[in-house]
C-alpha positions as CSV (number, residue, x, y, z in Angstrom):
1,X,18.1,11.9,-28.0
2,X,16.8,15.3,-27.4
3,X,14.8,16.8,-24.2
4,X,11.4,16.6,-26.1
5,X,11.7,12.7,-25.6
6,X,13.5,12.4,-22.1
7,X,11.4,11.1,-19.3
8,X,12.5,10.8,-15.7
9,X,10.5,8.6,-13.1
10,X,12.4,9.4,-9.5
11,X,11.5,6.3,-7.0
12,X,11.6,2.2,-7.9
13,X,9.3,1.3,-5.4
14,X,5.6,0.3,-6.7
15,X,4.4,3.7,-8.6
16,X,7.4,4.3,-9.9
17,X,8.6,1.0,-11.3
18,X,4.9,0.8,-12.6
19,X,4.9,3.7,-14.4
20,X,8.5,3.1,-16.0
21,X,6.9,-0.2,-17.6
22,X,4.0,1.2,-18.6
23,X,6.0,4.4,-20.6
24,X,8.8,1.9,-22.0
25,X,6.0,-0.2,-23.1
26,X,4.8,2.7,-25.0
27,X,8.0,3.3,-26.3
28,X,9.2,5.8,-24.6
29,X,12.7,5.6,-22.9
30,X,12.6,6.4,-19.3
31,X,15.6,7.0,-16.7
32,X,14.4,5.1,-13.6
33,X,16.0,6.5,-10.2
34,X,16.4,4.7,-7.3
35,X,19.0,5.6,-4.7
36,X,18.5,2.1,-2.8
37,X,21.0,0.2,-2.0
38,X,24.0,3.1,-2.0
39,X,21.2,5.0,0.1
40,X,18.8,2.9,2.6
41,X,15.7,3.8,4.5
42,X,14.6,3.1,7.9
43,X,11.9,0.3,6.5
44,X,13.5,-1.0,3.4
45,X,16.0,-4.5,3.8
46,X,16.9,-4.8,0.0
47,X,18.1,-2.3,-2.9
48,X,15.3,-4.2,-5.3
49,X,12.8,-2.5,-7.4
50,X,9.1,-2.6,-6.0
51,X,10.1,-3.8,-2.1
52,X,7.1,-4.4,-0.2
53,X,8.2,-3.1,3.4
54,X,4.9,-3.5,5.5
55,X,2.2,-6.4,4.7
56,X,2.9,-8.9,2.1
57,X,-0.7,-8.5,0.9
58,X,-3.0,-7.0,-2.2
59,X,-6.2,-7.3,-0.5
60,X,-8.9,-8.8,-2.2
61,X,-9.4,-10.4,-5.5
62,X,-13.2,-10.3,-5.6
63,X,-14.3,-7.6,-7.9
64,X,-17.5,-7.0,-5.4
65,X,-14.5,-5.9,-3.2
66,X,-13.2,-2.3,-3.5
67,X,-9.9,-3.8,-3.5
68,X,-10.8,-6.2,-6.2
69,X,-12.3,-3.9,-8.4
70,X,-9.6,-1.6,-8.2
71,X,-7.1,-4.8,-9.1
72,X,-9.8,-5.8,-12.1
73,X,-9.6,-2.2,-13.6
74,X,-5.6,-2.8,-13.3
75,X,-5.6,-5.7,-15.5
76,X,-7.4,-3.7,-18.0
77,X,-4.6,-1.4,-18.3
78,X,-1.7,-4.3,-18.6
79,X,-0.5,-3.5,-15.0
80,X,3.1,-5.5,-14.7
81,X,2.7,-4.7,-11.1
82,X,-0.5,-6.8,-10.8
83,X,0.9,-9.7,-13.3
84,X,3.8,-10.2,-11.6
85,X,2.5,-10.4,-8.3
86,X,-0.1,-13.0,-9.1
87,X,2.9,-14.9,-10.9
88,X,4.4,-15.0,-7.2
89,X,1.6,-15.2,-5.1
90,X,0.8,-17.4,-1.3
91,X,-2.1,-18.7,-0.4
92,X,-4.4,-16.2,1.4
93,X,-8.0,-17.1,1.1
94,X,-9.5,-14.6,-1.4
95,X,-6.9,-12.0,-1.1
96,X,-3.5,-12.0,-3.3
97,X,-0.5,-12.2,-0.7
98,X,2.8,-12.5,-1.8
99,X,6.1,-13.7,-1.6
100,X,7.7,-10.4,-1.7
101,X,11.3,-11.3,-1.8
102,X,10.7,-13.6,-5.3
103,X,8.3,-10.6,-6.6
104,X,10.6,-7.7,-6.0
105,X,13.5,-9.7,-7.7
106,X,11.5,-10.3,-10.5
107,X,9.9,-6.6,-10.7
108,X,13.6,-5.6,-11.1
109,X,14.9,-8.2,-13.0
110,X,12.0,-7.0,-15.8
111,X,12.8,-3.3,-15.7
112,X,16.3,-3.6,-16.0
113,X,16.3,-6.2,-18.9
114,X,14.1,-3.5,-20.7
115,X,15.5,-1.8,-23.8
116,X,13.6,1.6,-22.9
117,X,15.0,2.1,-19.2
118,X,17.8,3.6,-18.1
119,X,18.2,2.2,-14.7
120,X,19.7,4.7,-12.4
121,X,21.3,3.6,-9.4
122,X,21.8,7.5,-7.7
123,X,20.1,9.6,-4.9
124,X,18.3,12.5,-6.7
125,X,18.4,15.8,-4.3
126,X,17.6,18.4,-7.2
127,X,14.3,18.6,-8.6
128,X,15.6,21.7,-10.6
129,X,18.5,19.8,-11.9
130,X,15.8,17.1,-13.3
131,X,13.5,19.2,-15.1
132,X,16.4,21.7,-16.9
133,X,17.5,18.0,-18.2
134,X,14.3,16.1,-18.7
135,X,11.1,17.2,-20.8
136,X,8.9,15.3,-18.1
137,X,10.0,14.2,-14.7
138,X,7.9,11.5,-12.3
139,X,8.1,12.2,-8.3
140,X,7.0,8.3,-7.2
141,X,9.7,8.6,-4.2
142,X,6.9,7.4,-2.0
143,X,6.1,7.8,2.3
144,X,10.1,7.4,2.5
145,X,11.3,9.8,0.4
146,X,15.0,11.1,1.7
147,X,15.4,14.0,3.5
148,X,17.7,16.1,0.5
149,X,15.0,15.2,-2.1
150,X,12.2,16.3,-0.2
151,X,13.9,19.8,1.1
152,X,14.1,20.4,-2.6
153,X,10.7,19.1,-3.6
154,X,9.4,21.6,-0.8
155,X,10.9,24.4,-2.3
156,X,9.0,24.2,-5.7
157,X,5.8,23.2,-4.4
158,X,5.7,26.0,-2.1
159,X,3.0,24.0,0.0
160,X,4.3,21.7,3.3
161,X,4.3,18.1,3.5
162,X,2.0,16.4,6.0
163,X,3.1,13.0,7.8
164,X,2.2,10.4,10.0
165,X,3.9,7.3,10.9
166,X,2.9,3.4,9.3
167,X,4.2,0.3,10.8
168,X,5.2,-2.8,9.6
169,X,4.0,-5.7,11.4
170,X,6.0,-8.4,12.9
171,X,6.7,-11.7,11.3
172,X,6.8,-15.4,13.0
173,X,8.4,-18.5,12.0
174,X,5.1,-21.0,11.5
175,X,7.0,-23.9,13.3
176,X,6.9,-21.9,16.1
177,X,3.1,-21.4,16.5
178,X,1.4,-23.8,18.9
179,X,-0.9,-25.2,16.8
180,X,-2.3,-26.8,19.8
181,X,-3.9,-24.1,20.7
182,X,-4.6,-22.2,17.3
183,X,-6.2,-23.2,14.2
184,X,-6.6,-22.6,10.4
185,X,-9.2,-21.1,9.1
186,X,-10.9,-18.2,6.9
187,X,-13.0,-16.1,7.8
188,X,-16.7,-17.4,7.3
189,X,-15.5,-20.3,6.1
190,X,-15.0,-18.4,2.8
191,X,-12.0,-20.3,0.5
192,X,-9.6,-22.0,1.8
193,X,-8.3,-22.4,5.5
194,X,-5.4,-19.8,4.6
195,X,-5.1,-17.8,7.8
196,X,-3.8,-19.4,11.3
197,X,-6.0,-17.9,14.4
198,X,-4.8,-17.2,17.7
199,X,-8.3,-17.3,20.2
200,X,-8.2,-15.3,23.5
201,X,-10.7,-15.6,26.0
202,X,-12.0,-12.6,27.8
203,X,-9.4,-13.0,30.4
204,X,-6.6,-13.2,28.1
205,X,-8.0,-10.0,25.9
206,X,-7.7,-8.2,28.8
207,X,-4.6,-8.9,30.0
208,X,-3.2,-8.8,26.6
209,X,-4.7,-5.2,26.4
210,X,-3.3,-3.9,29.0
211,X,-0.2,-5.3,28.2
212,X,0.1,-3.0,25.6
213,X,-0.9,0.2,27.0
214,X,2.0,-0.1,29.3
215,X,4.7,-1.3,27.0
216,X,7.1,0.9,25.9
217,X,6.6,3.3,22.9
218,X,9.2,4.5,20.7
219,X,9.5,8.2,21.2
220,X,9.1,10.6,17.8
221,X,11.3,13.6,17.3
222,X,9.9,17.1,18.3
223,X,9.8,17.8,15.4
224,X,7.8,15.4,13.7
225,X,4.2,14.8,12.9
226,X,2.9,11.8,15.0
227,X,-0.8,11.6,13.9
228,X,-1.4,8.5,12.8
229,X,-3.4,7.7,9.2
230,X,-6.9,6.2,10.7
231,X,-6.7,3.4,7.8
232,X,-3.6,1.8,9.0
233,X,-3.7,2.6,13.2
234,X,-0.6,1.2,15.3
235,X,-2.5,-1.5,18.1
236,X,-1.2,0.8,20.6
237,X,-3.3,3.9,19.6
238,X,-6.6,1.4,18.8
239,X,-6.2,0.5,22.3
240,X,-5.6,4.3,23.7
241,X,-9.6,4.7,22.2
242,X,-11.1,1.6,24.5
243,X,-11.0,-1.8,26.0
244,X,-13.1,-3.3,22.7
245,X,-11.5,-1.2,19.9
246,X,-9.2,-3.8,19.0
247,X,-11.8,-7.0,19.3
248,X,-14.2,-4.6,17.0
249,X,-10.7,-4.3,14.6
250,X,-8.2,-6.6,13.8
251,X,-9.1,-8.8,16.3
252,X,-12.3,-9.3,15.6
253,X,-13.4,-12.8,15.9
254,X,-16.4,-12.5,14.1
255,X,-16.3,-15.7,11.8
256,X,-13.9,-17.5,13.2
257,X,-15.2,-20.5,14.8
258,X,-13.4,-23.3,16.1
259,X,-13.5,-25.8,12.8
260,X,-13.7,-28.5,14.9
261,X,-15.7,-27.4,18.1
262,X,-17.4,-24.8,17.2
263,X,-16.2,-22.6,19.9
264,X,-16.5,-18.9,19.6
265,X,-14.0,-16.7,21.3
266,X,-13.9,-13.0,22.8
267,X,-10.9,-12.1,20.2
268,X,-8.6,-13.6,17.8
269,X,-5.4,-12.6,16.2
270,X,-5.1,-13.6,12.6
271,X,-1.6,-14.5,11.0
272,X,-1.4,-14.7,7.1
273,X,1.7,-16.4,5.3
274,X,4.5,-14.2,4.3
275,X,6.3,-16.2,2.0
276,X,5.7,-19.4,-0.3
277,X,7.5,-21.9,1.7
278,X,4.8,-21.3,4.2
279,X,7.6,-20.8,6.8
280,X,7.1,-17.5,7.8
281,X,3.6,-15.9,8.8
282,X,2.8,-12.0,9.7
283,X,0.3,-10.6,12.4
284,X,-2.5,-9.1,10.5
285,X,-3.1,-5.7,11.2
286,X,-0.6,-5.8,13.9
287,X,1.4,-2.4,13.2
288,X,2.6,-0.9,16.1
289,X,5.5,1.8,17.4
290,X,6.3,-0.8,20.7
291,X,9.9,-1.1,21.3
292,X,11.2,-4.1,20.1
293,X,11.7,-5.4,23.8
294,X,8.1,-4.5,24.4
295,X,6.8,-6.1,21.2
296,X,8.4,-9.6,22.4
297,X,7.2,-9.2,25.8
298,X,3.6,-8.1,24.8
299,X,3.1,-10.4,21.6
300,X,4.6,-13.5,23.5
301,X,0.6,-13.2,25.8
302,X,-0.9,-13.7,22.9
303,X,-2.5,-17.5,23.4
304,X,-0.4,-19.5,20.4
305,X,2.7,-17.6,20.4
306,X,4.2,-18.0,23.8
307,X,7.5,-19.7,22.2
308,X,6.8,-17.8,19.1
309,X,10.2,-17.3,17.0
310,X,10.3,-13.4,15.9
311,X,12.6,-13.2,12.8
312,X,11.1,-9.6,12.2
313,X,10.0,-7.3,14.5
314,X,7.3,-4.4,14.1
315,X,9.5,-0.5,13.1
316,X,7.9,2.3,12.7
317,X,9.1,4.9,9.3
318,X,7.9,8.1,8.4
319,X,5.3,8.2,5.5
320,X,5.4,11.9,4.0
321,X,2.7,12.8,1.3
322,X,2.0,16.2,-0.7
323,X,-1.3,17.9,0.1
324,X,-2.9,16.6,-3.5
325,X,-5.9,18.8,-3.8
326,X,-4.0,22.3,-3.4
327,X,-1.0,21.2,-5.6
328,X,-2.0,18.6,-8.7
329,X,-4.4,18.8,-11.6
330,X,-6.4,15.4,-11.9
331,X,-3.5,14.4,-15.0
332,X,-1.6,14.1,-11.7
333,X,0.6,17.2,-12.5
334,X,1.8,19.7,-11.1
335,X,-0.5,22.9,-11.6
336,X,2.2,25.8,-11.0
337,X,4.9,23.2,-12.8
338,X,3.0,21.5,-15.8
339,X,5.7,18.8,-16.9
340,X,6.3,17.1,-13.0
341,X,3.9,14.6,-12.3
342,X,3.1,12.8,-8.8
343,X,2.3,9.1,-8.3
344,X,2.2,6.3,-5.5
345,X,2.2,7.4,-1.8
346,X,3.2,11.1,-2.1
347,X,0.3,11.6,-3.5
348,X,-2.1,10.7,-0.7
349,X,-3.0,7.6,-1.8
350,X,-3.0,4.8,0.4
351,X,-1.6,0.8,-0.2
352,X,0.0,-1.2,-2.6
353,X,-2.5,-1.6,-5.2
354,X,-3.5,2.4,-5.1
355,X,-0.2,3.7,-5.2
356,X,0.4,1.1,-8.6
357,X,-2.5,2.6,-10.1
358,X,-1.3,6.2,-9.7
359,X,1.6,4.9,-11.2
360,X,-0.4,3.5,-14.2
361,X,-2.5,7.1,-15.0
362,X,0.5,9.3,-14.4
363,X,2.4,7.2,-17.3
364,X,-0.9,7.8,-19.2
365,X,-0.6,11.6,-19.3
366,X,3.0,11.3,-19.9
367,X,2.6,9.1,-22.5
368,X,-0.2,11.3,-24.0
369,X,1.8,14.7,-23.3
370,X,4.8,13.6,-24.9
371,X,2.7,12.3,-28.0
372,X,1.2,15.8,-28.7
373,X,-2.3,14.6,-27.4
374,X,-4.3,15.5,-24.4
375,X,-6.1,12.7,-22.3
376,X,-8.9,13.1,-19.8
377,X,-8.6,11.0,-16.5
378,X,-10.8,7.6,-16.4
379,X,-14.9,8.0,-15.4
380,X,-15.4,8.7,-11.8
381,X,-17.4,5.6,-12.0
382,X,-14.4,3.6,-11.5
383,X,-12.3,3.4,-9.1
384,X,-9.2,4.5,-10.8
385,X,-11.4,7.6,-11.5
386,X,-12.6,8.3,-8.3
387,X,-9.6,7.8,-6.4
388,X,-8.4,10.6,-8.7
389,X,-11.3,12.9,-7.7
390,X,-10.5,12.3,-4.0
391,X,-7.2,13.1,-4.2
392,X,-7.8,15.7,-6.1
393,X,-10.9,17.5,-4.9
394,X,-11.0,17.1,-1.4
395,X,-10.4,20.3,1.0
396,X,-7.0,20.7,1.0
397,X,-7.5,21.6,4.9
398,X,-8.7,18.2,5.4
399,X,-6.8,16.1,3.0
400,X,-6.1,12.6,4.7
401,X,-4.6,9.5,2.6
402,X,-7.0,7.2,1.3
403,X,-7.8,3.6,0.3
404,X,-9.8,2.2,-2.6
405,X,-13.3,2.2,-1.2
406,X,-16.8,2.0,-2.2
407,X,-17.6,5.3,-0.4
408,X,-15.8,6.6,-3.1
409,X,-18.0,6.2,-6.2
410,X,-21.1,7.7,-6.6
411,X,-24.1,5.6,-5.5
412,X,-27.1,4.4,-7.5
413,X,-30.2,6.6,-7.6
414,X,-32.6,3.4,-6.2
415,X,-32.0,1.6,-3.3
416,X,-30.6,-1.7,-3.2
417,X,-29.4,-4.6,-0.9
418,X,-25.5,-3.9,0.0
419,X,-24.1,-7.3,-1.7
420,X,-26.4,-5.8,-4.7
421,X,-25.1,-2.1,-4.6
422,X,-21.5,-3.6,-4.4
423,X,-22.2,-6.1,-7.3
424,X,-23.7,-3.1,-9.3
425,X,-20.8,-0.9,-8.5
426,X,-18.2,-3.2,-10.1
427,X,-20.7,-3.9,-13.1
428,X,-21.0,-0.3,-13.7
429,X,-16.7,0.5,-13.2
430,X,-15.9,-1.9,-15.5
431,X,-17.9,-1.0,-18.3
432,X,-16.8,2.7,-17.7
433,X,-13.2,1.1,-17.5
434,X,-13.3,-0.8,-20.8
435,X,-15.2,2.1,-22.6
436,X,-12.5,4.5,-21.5
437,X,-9.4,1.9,-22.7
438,X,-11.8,1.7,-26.3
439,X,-11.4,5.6,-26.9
C-alpha cells in the first residue's frame, strides 16, 4: 500500500477510536495507536479502546438539551461511539449513563475485528517519524497524552500546551447507602426515579462544608498548571468561592422533594448508577483533588453514606489541550502542517460526547482529503458546527475548553420563551444537520 492511502489515528480513547470507524467504514485502512496497557496513565484501570475514566455519563438524551442535540446530530453521522453506548446503557433518568466496563470491551472488540484497522499496541513519541510514514496522521491522544508524545508534539506546533486538572469522582457500593435516610428520585419528578439523593439539613451542609475546606489537598508539582476548567470544578475549589456555591451547584436540591413527605432540604448530593448490575453508584459532580484519607473522612458526613463502602476513590490527572484557535483550521488541521489533524480533548473540547464528535469531523476531512475532494465544516447552526467555530475562533489569549451549549449557536432574531428558543434551536440544527449529510 503506498503513503497516498496510509492513515494514522494516535490515541484509542473516544475521538480516536471514533474516527478510526468512521475512516474504515469509508474504506480507508487506518493504523490505530494506543500505547495502553504496555504504557498506563494516572486515570486509566484497563488497556481497552474508548475507557471512560471520570463519569459514566452522556448527559442528556432530549434534543431540547444541548447535550441531546449534539448526541441527535451524532446519530446522523452513524456515530459507533453513540450506538454502542446506548447498546450498553443504565438507567439514568433522561441522560444515557453507561456501564463503561461492557461498553469499552465492546468499543474494542469492534475496532479490532475490523478488516481496515491496523491495531497498534505501541507508545508513539515521534510525531516526525508518523508523518515521513503516513500521508495523514490523527493526534486524538486526549487530556492524558504521555509525556514523550507531547515533548515532540510541542516541538512542531511551536505554541505551548495549557492544562488544568479534572477529577474523577468517587464510586460507592449501593448496598452500602442507608436508604433509610436517602431516597430515589429525579429531578422534578422528570422520568424515572433513577438517581439516589442524599438530603442535608442546614446543619449538616455546614459542617459538611467545612469539612472540606480543611481536608487535605493533594499538592501539584511547581511546575504544573493548577487552574482548574470552570465546567468541571473539584468541590474543594466550589467551596473556596462561598458557603452556598456548592448548594447553588451540584448539590442543589432544587427538585428534589421527599417522594413520600414532601420535605424540602438545604442541599442534596445525588448519586447515579455506575454499572448495569445496579451495584455500584457515583457522586455526581463530586470531582475533587482530596487525599484519599480526606475523601473517606469528608464523604463519610454526608447524611446516607456514613457506612458507605468506597470501592473507588476520587484522583486527580492532568488534562493537557492545544491552544485550538492559534494552531487549527476549522477542517481540524494543522495550519503550518496541513496533513495532521486534531480531535477529542486536545483540542479544547470538553466531555465525552464533544470529544466523539471531533472525532467524527476530523475523519470527515480525512476521508475527503484522501478522496481528492475538499469539504466545508457542518452549518454553525448546529452544534457540531459551532463547537467548531469556538474552538476555532475564539481569542487564542483566552481559549478555555468548552462544552456543547446553547450559548453557542446563534440566537433567533425574535424573542421567544426559553423552552421555545431551545425547541427552535434543535429544529433549526437538525435541518442544517440533515441538509449538510444530503450534499
Amino acid at each position: 500500500m503506498d503513503k497516498s492511502q496510509k492513515v494514522a489515528v494516535v490515541g484509542a480513547g473516544l475521538a480516536g477510536s471514533e474516527a478510526a470507524w468512521q475512516l474504515a467504514e469509508r474504506g480507508h485502512a487506518v493504523s490505530l495507536f494506543e500505547m495502553r496497557p504496555v504504557r498506563m496513565t494516572a486515570a486509566h484501570k484497563t488497556g481497552e479502546c474508548a475507557e471512560l475514566v471520570c463519569s459514566n455519563s452522556f448527559k442528556s438524551r432530549a434534543v431540547e438539551n444541548a447535550h441531546g442535540l449534539l448526541k441527535a446530530e451524532m446519530a446522523l453521522h452513524k456515530s459507533m461511539i453513540l450506538a454502542t453506548g446506548e447498546r450498553f446503557s443504565v438507567p439514568a433518568g433522561q441522560a444515557l449513563a453507561i456501564d463503561r466496563d461492557a461498553f469499552s470491551q465492546a468499543v474494542t472488540k469492534q475496532l479490532k475485528a475490523h478488516p481496515k484497522i491496523y491495531y497498534c499496541l505501541e507508545e508513539v513519541i515521534d510525531i516526525a517519524t508518523l508523518i515521513q510514514k503516513f500521508s495523514h496522521v490523527l493526534i486524538a491522544t486526549g487530556p492524558l497524552t504521555s509525556d514523550a508524545f507531547a515533548v515532540s508534539l510541542q516541538e512542531i506546533l511551536g505554541a505551548q500546551y495549557l492544562s488544568f486538572y479534572d477529577a474523577i469522582a468517587p464510586v460507592v457500593t449501593a448496598e452500602s447507602i442507608d436508604m433509610n435516610i436517602a431516597f430515589r428520585a429525579s429531578r422534578y419528578g422528570k422520568g424515572e426515579a433513577d438517581y439516589i439523593n442524599c438530603p442535608l439539613n442546614f446543619e449538616q451542609y455546614e459542617a459538611f462544608i467545612e469539612a472540606v475546606m480543611k481536608a487535605e489537598k493533594v499538592e501539584l508539582h511547581k511546575f504544573e498548571d493548577s487552574r482548574p476548567f470552570e465546567g468541571c470544578l473539584p468541590i474543594e475549589v466550589m467551596a473556596e468561592r462561598g458557603v452556598d456555591t456548592l448548594r447553588f451547584g451540584p448539590l442543589k436540591p432544587v427538585g428534589l422533594e421527599h417522594p413520600e413527605t414532601g420535605k424540602r432540604f438545604h442541599a442534596v448530593v445525588q448519586l447515579r448508577q455506575e454499572n448495569s448490575l445496579g451495584s455500584l453508584y457515583n457522586l455526581v459532580g463530586f470531582q475533587t483533588k482530596m487525599t484519599w484519607t480526606s475523601q473517606k473522612e469528608v464523604l463519610t458526613l454526608i447524611p446516607g453514606l456514613e457506612n458507605a463502602e468506597f470501592v473507588r476513590l476520587g484522583s486527580v490527572h492532568r488534562n493537557t489541550f492545544i491552544n485550538a484557535p492559534a494552531l487549527l483550521n476549522p477542517q481540524l488541521n494543522l495550519k503550518s502542517a496541513p496533513n495532521v489533524y486534531f480531535a477529542g480533548q486536545i483540542t479544547g473540547v470538553e466531555g465525552y460526547m464533544e470529544s466523539t464528535a471531533m472525532g467524527i469531523l476530523a475523519a470527515r476531512q480525512i476521508a475527503a482529503s484522501l478522496e481528492k475532494r475538499t469539504e466545508a465544516p457542518p452549518s454553525v447552526d448546529t452544534m457540531l458546527g459551532a463547537l467548531i467555530r469556538y474552538i476555532t475562533t475564539t481569542e487564542a489569549a483566552e481559549f478555555q475548553p468548552m462544552n456543547a451549549n446553547f450559548g453557542l449557536l446563534d440566537p433567533p432574531q425574535k424573542k421567544m420563551r426559553k423552552s421555545e428558543r431551545k425547541a427552535w434551536y434543535a429544529e433549526r440544527a437538525m435541518a442544517k444537520a440533515k441538509e449538510y449529510l444530503s450534499m
